[in-house]
C-alpha positions as YAML, in Angstrom:
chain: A
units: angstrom
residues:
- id: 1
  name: UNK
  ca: [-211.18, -53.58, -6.03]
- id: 2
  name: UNK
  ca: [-214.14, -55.33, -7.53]
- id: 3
  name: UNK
  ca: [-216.17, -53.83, -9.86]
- id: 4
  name: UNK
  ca: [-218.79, -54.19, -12.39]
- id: 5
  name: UNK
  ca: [-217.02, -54.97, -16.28]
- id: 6
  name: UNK
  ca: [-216.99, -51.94, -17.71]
- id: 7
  name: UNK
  ca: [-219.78, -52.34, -21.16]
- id: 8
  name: UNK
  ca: [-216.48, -52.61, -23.53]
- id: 9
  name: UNK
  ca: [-214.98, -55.11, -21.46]
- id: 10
  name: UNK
  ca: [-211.63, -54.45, -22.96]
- id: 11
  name: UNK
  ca: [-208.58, -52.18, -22.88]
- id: 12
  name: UNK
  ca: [-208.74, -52.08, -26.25]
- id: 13
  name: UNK
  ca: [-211.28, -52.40, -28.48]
- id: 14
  name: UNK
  ca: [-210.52, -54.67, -31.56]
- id: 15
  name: UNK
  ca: [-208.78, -52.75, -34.34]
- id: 16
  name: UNK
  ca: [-208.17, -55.57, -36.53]
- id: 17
  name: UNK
  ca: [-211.11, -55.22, -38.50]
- id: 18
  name: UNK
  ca: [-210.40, -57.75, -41.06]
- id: 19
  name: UNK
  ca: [-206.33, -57.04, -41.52]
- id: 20
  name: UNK
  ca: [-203.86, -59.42, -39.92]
- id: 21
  name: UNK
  ca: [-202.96, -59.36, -36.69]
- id: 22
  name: UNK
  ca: [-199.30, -60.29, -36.05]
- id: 23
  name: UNK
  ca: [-197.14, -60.12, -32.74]
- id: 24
  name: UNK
  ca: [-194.77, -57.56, -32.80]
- id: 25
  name: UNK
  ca: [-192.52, -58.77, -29.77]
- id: 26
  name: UNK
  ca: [-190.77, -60.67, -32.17]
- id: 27
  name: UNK
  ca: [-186.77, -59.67, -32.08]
- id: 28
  name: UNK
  ca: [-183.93, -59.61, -30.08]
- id: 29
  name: UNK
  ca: [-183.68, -55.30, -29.45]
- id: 30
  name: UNK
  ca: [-188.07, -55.55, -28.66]
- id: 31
  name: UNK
  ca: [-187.40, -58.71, -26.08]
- id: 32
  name: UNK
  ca: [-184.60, -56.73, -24.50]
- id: 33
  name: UNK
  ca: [-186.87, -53.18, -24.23]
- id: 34
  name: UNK
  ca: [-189.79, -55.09, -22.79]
- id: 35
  name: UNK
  ca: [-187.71, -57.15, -19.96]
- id: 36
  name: UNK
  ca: [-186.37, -54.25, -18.82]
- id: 37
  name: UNK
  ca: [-188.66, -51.15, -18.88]
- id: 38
  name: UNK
  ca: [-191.90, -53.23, -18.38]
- id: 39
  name: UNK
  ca: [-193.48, -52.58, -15.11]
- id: 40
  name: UNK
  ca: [-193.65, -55.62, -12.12]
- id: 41
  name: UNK
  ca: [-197.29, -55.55, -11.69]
- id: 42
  name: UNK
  ca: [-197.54, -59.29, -11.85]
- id: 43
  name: UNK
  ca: [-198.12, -60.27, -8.02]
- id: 44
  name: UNK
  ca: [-200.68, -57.75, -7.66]
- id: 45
  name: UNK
  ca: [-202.40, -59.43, -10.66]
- id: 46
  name: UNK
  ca: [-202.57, -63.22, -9.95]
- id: 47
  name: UNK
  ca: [-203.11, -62.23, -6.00]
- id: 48
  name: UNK
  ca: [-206.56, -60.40, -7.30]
- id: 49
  name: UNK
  ca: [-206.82, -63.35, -9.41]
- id: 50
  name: UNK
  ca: [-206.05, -66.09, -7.05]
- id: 51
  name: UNK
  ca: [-208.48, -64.79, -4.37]
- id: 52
  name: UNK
  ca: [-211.49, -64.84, -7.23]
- id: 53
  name: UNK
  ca: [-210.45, -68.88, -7.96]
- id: 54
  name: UNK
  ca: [-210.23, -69.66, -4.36]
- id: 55
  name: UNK
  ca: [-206.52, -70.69, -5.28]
- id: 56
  name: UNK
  ca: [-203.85, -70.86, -3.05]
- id: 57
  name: UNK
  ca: [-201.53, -73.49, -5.05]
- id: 58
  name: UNK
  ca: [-201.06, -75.86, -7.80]
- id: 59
  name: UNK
  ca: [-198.91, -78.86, -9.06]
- id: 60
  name: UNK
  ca: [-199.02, -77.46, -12.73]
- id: 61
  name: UNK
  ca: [-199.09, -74.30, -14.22]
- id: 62
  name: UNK
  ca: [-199.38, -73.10, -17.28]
- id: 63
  name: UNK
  ca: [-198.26, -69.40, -18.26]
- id: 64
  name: UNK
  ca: [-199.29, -68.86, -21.72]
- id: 65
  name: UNK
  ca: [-197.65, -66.01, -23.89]
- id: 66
  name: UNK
  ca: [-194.92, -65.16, -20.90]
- id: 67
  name: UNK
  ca: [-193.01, -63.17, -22.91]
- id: 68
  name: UNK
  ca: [-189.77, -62.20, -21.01]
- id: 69
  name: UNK
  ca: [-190.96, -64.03, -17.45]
- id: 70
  name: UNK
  ca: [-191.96, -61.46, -16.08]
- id: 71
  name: UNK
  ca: [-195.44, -63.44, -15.55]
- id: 72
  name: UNK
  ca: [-193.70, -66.68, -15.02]
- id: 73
  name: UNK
  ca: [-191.98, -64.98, -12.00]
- id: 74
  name: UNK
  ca: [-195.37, -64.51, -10.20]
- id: 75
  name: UNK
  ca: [-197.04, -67.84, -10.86]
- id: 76
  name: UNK
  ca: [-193.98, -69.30, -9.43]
- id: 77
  name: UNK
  ca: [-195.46, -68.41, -5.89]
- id: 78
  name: UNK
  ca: [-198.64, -70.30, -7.35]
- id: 79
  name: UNK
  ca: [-197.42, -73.23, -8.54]
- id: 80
  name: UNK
  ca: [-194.70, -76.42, -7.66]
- id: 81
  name: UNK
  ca: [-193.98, -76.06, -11.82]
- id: 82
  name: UNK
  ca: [-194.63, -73.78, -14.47]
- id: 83
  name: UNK
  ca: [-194.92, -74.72, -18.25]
- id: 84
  name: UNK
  ca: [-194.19, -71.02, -19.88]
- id: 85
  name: UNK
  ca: [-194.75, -70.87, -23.63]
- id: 86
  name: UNK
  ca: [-194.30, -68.01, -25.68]
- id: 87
  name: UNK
  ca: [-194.32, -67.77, -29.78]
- id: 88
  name: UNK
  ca: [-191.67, -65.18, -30.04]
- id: 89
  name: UNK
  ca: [-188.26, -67.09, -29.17]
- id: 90
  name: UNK
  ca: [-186.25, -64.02, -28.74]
- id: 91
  name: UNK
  ca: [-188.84, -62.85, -25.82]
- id: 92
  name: UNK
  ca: [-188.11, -66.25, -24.29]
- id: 93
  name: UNK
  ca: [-184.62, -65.77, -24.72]
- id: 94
  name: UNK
  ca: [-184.58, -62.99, -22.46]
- id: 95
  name: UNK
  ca: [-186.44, -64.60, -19.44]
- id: 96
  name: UNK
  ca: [-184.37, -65.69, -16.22]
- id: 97
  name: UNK
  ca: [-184.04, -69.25, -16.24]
- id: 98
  name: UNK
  ca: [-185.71, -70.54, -12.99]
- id: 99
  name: UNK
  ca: [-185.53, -74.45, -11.93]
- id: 100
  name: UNK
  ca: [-189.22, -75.14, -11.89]
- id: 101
  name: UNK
  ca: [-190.10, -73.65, -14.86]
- id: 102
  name: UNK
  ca: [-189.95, -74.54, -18.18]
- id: 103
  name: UNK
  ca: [-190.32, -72.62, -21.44]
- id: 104
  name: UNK
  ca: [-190.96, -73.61, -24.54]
- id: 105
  name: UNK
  ca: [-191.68, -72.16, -27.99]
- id: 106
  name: UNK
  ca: [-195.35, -72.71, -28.73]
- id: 107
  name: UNK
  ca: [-199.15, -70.17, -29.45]
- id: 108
  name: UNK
  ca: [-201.67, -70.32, -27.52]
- id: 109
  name: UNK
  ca: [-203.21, -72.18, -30.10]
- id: 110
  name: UNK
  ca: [-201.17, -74.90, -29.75]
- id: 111
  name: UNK
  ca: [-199.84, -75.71, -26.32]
- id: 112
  name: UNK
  ca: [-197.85, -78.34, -25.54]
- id: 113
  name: UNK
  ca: [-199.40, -80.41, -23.52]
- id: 114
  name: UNK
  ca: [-201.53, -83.35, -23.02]
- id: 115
  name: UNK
  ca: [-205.02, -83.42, -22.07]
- id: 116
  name: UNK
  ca: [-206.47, -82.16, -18.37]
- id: 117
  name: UNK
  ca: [-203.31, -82.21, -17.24]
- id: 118
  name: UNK
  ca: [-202.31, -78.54, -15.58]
- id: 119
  name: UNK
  ca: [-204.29, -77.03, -12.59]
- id: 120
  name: UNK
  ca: [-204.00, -73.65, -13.27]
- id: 121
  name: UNK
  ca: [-203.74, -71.52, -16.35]
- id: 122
  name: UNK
  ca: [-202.47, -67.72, -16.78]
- id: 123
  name: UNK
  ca: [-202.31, -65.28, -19.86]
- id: 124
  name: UNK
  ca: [-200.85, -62.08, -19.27]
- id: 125
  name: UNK
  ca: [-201.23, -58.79, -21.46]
- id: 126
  name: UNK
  ca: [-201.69, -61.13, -24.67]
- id: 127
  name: UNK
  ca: [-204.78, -62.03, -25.42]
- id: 128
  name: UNK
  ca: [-205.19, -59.02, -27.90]
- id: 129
  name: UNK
  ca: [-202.72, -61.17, -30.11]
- id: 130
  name: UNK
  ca: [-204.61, -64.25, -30.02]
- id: 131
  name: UNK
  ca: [-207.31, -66.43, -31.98]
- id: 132
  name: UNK
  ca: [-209.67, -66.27, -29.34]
- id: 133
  name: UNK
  ca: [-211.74, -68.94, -30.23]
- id: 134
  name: UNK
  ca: [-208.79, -71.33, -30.81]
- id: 135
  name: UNK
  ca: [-207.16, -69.68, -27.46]
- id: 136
  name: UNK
  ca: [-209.77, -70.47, -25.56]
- id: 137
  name: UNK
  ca: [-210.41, -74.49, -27.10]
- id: 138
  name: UNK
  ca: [-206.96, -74.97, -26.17]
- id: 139
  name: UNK
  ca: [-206.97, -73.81, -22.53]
- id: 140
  name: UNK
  ca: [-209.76, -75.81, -22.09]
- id: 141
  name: UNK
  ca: [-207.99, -78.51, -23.39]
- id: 142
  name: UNK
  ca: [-204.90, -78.84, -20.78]
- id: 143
  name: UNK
  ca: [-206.87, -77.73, -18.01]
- id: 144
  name: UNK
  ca: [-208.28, -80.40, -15.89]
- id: 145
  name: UNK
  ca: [-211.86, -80.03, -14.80]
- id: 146
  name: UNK
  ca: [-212.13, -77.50, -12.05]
- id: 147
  name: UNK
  ca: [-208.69, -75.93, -13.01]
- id: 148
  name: UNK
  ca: [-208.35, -72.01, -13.34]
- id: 149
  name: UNK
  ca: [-208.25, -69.89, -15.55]
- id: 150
  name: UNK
  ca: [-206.60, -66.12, -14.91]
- id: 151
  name: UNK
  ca: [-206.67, -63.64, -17.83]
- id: 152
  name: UNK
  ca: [-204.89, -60.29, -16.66]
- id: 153
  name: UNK
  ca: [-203.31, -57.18, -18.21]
- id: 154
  name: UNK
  ca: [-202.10, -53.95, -17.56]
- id: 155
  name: UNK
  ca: [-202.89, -50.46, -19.04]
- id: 156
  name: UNK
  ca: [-201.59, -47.16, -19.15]
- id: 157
  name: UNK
  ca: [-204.12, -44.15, -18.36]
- id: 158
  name: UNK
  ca: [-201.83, -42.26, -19.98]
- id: 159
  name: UNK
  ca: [-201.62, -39.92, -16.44]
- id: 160
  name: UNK
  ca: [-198.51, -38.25, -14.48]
- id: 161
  name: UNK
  ca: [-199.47, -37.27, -11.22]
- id: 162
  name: UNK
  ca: [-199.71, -33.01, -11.10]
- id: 163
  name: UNK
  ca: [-199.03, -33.24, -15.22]
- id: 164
  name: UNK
  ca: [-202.37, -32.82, -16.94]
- id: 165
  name: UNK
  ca: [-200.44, -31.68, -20.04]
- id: 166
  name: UNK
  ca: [-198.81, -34.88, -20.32]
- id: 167
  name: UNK
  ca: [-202.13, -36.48, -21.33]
- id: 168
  name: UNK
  ca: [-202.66, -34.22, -24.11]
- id: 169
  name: UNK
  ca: [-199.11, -34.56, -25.36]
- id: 170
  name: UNK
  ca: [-199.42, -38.66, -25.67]
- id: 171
  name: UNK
  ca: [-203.51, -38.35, -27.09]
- id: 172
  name: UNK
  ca: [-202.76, -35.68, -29.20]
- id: 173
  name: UNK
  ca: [-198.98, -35.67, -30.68]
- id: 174
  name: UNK
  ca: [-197.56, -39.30, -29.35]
- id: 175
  name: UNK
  ca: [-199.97, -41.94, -30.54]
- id: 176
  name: UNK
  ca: [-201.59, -40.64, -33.75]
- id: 177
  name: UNK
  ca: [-197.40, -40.09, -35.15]
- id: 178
  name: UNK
  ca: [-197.01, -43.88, -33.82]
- id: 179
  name: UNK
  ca: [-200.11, -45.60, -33.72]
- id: 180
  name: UNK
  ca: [-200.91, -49.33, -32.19]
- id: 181
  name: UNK
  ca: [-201.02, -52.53, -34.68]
- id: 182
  name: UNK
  ca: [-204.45, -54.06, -35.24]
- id: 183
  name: UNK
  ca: [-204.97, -56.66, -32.22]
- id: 184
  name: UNK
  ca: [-208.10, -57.89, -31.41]
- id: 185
  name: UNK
  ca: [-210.23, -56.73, -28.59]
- id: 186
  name: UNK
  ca: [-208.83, -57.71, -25.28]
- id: 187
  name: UNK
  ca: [-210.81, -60.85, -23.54]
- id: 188
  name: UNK
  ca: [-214.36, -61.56, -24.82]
- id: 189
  name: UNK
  ca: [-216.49, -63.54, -21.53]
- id: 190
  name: UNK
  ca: [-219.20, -64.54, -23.94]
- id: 191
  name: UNK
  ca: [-216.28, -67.07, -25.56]
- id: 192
  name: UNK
  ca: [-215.51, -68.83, -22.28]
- id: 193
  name: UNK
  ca: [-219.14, -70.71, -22.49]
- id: 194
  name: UNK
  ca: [-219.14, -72.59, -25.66]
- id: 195
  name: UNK
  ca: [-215.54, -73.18, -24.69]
- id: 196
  name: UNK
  ca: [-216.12, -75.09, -21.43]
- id: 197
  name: UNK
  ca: [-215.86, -72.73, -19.17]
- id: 198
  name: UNK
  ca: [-218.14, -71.26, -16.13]
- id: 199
  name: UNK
  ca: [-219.20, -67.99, -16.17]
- id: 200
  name: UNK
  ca: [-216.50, -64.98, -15.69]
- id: 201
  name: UNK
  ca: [-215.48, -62.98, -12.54]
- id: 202
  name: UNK
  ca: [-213.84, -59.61, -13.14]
- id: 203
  name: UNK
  ca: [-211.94, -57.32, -10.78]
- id: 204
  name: UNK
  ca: [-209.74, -54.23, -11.42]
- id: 205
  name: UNK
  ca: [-207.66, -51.75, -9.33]
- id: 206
  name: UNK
  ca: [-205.04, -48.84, -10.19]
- id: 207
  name: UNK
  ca: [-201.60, -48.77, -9.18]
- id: 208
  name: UNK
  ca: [-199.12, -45.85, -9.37]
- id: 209
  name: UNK
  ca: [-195.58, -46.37, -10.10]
- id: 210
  name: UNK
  ca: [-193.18, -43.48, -9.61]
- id: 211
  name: UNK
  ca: [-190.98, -43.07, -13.22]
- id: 212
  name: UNK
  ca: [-188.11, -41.53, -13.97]
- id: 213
  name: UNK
  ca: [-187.90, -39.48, -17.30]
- id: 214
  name: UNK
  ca: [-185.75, -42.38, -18.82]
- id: 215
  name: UNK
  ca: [-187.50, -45.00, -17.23]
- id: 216
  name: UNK
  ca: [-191.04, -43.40, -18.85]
- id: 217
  name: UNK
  ca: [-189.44, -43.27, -21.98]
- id: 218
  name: UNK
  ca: [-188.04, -46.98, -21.90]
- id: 219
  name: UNK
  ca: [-191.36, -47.93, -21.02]
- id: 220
  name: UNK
  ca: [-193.10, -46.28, -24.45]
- id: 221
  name: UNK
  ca: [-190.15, -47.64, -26.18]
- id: 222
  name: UNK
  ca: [-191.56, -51.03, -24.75]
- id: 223
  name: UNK
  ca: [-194.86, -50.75, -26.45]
- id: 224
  name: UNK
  ca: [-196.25, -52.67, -29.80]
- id: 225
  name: UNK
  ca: [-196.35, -49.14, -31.68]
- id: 226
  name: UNK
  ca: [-192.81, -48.34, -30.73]
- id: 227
  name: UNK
  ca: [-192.00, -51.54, -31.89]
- id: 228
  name: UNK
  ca: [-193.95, -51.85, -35.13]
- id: 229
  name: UNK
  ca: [-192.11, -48.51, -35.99]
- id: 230
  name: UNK
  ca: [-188.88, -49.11, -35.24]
- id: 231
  name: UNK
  ca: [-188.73, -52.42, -36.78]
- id: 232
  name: UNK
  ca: [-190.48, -51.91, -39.81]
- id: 233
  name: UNK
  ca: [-187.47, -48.55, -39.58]
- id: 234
  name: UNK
  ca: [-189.79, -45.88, -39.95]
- id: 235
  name: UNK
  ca: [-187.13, -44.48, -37.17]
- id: 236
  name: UNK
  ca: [-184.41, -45.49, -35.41]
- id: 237
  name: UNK
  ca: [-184.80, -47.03, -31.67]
- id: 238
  name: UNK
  ca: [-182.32, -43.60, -30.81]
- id: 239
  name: UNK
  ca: [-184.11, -40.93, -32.59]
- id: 240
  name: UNK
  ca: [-187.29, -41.92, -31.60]
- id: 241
  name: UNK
  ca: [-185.65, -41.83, -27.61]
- id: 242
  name: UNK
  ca: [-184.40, -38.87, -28.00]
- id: 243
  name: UNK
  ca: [-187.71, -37.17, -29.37]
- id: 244
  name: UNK
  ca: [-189.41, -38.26, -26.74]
- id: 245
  name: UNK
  ca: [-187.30, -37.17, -24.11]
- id: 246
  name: UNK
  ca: [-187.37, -33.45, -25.64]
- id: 247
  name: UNK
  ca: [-190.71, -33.63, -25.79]
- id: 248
  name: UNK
  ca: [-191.60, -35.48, -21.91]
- id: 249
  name: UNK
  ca: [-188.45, -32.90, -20.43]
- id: 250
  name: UNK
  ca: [-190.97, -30.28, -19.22]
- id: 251
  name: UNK
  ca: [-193.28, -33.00, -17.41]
- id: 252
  name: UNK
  ca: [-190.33, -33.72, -14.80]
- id: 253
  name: UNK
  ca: [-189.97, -30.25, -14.06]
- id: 254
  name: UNK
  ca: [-187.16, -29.94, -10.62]
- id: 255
  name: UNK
  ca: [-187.61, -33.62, -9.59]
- id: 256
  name: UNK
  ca: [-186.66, -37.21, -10.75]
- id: 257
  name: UNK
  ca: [-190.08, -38.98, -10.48]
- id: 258
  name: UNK
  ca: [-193.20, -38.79, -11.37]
- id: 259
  name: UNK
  ca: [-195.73, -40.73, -10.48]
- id: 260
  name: UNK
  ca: [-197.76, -43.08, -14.05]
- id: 261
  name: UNK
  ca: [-201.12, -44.20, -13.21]
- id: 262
  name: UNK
  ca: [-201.96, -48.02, -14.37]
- id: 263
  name: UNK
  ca: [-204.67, -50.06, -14.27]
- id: 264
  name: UNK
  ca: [-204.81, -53.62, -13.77]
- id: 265
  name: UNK
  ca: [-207.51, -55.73, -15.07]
- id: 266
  name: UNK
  ca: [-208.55, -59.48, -14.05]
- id: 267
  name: UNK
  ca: [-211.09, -61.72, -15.68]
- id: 268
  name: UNK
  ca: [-211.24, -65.48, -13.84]
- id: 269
  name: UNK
  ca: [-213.03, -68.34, -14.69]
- id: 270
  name: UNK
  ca: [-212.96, -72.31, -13.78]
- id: 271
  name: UNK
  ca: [-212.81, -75.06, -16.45]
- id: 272
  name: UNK
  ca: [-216.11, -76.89, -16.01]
- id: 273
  name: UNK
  ca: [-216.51, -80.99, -15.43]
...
């Protein structure tokens, strides 16, 4: 569904606000909670994404922060080969191994490869971690002129289907106890200009994905503040489970799903000659 970029053209806005921003998928126990309660919304992504480009395949392809492979997964029906860096090695360590793909440790600030070489270049649900300005240099770098560009993520609304209450519980009790790490505002279109780029398309849609009361709670557990507070053991991966789960019980009241709404958002853009 296209649609007009909403005024704060981000998820999130940027909380860094001078303090450091640092990746928190960065361990063995986060890599293993994102690859498996992290939701597939991948395909649905890069196919909004490829129809903006005009892109129906490509020799080379770059996935930039893949994380798990979740990402890598999708652009594998893009591309002949994928280059998939990530700077968190245990998040690469828990990606399926796939014969035309390749990953590597490397930042988006950095990628490995030489110049205009790669036809097509993702990022998905990372940005927010990145130097923009040094993000964006770089992608321009290793993209060959006329090459793609596909900047996606996905969001919570923070919605069950028939469970207003369930908003209030995560707005008002969830995320103030475990608030999100600084991270910078999401994608910024004015910085793919001066970069070499053409001028941004956007498109967005929702998507609901029927959860379990585990699977809900594996997915929070999946998230940067669950991870910034379990790591930094402010509480235990288990305790914080189980208060969540006491606290979601009554939103799954006589049946096993329910349905979380999630929106997907797609900025594209071409690297110019």
């Amino acid at each position: 569904m296209n649609r007009p970029e909403p005024a704060w053209s981000s998820p999130v806005p940027d909380t860094a606000a001078g303090r450091a921003v640092s990746n928190p998928f960065d361990s063995d126990p986060v890599a293993r909670r994102y690859a498996h309660a992290r939701p597939y919304y991948h395909r649905a992504a890069l196919s909004m994404a490829a129809c903006q480009l005009g892109v129906s395949h490509a020799r080379l392809a770059v996935d930039v922060a893949c994380g798990t492979g979740l990402s890598t997964r999708a652009v594998l029906e893009l591309a002949d080969h994928v280059i998939a860096i990530d700077a968190s090695a245990p998040m690469l360590r828990a990606a399926q191994p796939h014969s035309r793909a390749r990953y590597l440790v490397a930042a988006a600030e950095r990628i490995p490869l030489r110049d205009a070489t790669a036809d097509l270049a993702t990022v998905g649900a990372a940005f927010h971690w990145f130097d923009q300005q040094r993000a964006f240099a770089e992608l321009a770098r290793v993209l060959r002129s006329g090459a793609g560009l596909a900047v996606y993520t996905d969001f919570f609304h923070g919605q069950l289907a028939g469970q207003p209450a369930f908003a209030s519980w995560l707005q008002e009790a969830y995320l103030p106890r475990y608030p999100t790490p600084p991270r910078h505002a999401y994608f910024d279109p004015a910085a793919t200009l001066p970069a070499g780029f053409s001028e941004v398309s956007y498109a967005e849609d929702d998507i609901h994905i029927p959860l379990t009361a585990t699977q809900l709670v594996d997915y929070l557990l999946s998230q940067s503040n669950a991870a910034t507070a379990i790591e930094s053991g402010a509480i235990s991966e288990e305790t914080l489970r189980n208060q969540i789960l006491d606290q979601t019980a009554a939103f799954f009241p006589g049946q096993r799903h329910a349905d979380a709404v999630f929106g997907i958002r797609v900025w594209t853009t071409i690297r110019r000659a």
